[in-house]
C-alpha positions as CSV (number, residue, x, y, z in Angstrom):
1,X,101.6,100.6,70.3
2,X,102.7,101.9,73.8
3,X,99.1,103.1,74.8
4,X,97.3,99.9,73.1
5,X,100.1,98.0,75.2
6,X,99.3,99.9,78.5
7,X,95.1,99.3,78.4
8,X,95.8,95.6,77.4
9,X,97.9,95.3,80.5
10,X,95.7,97.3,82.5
11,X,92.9,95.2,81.7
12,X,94.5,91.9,82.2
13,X,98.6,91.7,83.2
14,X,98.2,88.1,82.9
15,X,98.2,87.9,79.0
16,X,101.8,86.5,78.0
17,X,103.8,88.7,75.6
18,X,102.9,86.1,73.1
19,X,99.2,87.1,73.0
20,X,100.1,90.7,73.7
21,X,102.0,90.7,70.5
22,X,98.9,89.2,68.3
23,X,96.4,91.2,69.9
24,X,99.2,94.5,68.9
25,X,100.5,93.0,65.7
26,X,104.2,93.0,66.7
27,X,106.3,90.3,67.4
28,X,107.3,89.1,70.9
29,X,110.3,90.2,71.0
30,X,109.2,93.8,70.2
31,X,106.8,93.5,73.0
32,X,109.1,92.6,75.5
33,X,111.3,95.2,75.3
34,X,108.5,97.6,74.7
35,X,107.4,95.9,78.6
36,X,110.9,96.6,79.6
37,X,111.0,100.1,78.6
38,X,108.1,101.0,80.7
39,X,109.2,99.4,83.7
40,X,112.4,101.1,83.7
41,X,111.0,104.4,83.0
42,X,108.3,103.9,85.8
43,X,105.2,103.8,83.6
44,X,104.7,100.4,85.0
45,X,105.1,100.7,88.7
46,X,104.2,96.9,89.4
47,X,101.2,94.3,88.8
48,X,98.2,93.4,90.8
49,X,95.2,91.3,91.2
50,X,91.9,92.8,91.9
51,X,90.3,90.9,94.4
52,X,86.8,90.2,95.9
53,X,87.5,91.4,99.5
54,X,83.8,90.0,100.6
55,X,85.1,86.2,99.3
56,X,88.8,86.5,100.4
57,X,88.5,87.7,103.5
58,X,85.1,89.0,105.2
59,X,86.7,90.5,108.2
60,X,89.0,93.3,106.2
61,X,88.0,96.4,106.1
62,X,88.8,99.3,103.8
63,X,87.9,103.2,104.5
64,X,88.7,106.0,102.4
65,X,89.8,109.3,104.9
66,X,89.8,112.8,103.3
67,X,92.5,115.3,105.0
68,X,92.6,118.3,105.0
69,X,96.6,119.6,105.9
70,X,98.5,122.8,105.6
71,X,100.8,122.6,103.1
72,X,105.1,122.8,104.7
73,X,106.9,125.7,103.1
74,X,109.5,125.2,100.5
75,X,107.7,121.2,99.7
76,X,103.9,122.1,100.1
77,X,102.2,118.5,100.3
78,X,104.9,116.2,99.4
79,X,106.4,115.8,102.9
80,X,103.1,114.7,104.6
81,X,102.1,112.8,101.8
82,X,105.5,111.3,102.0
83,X,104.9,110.5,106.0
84,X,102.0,109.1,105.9
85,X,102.6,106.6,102.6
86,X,105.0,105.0,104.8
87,X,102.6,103.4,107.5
88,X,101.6,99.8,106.5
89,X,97.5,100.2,106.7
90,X,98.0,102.9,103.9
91,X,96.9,101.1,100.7
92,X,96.8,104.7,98.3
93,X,97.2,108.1,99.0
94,X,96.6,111.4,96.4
95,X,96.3,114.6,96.3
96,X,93.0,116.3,95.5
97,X,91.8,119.3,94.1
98,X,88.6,120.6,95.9
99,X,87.5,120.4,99.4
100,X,90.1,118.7,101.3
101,X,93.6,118.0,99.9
102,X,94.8,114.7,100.3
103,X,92.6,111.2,100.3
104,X,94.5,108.6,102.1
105,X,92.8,104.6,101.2
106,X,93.4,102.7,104.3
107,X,92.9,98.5,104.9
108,X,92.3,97.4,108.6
109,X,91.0,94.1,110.2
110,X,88.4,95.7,111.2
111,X,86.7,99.1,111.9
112,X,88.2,99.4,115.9
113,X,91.8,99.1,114.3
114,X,91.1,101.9,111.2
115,X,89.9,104.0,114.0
116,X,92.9,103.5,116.1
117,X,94.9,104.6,113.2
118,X,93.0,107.6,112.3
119,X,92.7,109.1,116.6
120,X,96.3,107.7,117.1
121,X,98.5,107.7,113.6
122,X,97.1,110.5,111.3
123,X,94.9,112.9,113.0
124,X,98.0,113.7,115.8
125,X,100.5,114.5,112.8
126,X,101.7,118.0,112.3
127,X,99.9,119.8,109.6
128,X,96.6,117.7,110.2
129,X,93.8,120.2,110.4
130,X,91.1,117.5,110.3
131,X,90.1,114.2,109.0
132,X,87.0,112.2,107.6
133,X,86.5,108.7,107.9
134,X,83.9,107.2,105.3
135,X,84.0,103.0,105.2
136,X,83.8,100.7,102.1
137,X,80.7,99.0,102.6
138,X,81.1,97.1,99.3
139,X,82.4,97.1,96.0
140,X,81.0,96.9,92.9
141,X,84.0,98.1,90.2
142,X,87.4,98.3,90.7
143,X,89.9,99.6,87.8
144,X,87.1,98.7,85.2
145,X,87.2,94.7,86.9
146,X,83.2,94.2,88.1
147,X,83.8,92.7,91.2
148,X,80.0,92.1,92.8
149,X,76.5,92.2,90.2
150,X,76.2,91.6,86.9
151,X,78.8,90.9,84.8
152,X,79.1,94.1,82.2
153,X,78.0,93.2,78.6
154,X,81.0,94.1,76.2
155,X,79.2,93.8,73.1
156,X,78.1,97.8,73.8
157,X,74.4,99.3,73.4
158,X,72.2,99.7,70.2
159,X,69.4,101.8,69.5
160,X,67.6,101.5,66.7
């Protein structure tokens, strides 16, 4: 049940714990505290729409910025990661396996005020060896939600 609960919520957190007990076969009450349970143990860190950034606001602007850091002794990458989580234009931040080590997402109002964050906020930091700056142009999926084209067909594919 705990998975099958997880997807349904990942797909839509909007379904009441009504539905999500009919869709799981449990009762309500069983899928509340199920709910609960994963919030307190910090599987379910919060709830979010997915929004068209294009319709909501056309000026925003999102850019994904590779780093590449040395890691601090005795707390490798947790200390920078930690450093630069806390700055407000910081919408994600993980740590990668391959040719730089952490990718930072980053919201601005525009491009001149991600740049200023990059020059001025991250690339000065200690431990910063370099940065890339790549901008969202546009998106068409987000966490499986098709946000611009055509809508994705759900029945699946057949071949005869």
């Amino acid at each position: 049940m705990r998975e099958q609960l997880i997807a349904l919520l990942q797909k839509n957190a909007r379904l009441s714990n009504a539905e999500l007990a009919v869709m799981l076969g449990t009762t309500e009450a069983e899928t509340d505290a199920e709910i609960q349970k994963l919030e307190a143990e910090g599987v379910i860190k919060g709830y979010a729409a997915i929004v068209n950034e294009e319709l909501a606001n056309d000026d925003m602007v999102t850019a994904i910025i590779e780093l590449r850091v040395t890691p601090q002794r005795d707390c490798g990458y947790e200390e920078i990661a930690h450093t630069i989580m806390q700055y407000d234009e910081v919408e994600g931040i993980a740590l990668m396996a391959g040719a730089y080590d952490l990718s930072v997402t980053v919201k601005g109002k525009n491009v001149k005020e991600v740049s200023i964050f990059v020059s001025q906020r991250l690339a000065p930091l200690a431990g910063v060896l370099s940065t890339a700056t790549y901008f969202v142009l546009k998106k068409y999926k987000e966490k499986s939600i098709v946000i611009e084209g055509e809508e994705a067909d759900e029945r699946g594919f057949y071949c005869p």
